[in-house]
C-alpha positions as CSV (number, residue, x, y, z in Angstrom):
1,X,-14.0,12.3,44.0
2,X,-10.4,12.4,42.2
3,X,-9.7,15.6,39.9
4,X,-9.9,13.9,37.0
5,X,-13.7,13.1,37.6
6,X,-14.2,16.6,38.2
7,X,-12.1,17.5,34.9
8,X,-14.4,15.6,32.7
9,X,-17.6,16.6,33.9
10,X,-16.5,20.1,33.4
11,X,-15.4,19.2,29.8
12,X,-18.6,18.4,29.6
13,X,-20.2,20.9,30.3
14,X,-18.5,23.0,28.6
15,X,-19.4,21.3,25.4
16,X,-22.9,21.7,26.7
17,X,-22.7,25.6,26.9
18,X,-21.4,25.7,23.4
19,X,-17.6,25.8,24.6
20,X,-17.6,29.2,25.9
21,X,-14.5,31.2,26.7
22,X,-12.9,32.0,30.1
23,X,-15.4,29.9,32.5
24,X,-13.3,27.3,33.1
25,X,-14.0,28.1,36.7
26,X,-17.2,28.1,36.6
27,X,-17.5,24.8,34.9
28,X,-15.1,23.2,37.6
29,X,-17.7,24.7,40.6
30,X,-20.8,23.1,38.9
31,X,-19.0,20.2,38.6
32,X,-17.8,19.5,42.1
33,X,-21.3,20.6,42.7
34,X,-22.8,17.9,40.4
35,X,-20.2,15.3,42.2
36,X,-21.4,16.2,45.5
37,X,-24.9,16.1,45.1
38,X,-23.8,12.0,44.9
39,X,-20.9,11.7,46.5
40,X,-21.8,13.8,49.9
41,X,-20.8,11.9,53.1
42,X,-21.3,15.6,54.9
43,X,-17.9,15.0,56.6
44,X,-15.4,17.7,56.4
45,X,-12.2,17.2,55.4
46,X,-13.1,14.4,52.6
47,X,-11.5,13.6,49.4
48,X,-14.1,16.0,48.2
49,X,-13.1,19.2,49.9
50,X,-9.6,18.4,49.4
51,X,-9.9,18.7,45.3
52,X,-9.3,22.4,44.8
53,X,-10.2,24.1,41.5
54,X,-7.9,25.3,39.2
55,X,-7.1,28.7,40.1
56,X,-8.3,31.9,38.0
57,X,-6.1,33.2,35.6
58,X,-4.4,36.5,35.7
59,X,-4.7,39.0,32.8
60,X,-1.5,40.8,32.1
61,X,-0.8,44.0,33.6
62,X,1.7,46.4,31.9
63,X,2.2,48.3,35.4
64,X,4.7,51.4,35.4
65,X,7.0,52.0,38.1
66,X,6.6,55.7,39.6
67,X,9.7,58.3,39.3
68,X,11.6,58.0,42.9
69,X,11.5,61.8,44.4
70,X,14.4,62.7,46.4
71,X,13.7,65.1,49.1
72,X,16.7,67.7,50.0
73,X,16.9,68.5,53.3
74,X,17.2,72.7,53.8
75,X,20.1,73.9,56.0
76,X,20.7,77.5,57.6
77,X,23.8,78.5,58.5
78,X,23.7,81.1,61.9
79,X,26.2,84.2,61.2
80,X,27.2,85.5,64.1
């Protein structure tokens, strides 16, 4: 099973779900899945595990960096 295999059947299916957005994931799972279900030799490590999905993409954070605190340390000075 070669990633390209796995790319068009989750073109495909894409198309079939009336090209919905942001399951690109998904489709690439269910395809691997449809793959194995024929190309299973149940031995780990095959070509077939190797073939990772694409990884999830990251939405955009707009993150703000805390104000640093500065601590003062109190001293006491002993008359005598």
């Amino acid at each position: 099973m070669d990633e390209e295999t796995i790319r068009k059947i989750a073109y495909r299916l894409w198309e079939e779900q009336g090209r919905p957005h942001g399951n690109d994931f998904e489709h690439w799972l269910q395809a691997r899945a449809e793959l194995d279900a024929f190309d299973s030799d149940g031995l780990p490590g095959s070509v077939a595990s190797s073939v990772a999905p694409p990884a999830p993409r990251k939405k955009a954070k707009t993150a703000t960096a805390a104000p640093a605190t500065r601590t003062r340390k109190k001293t006491t000075s002993a008359a005598k």
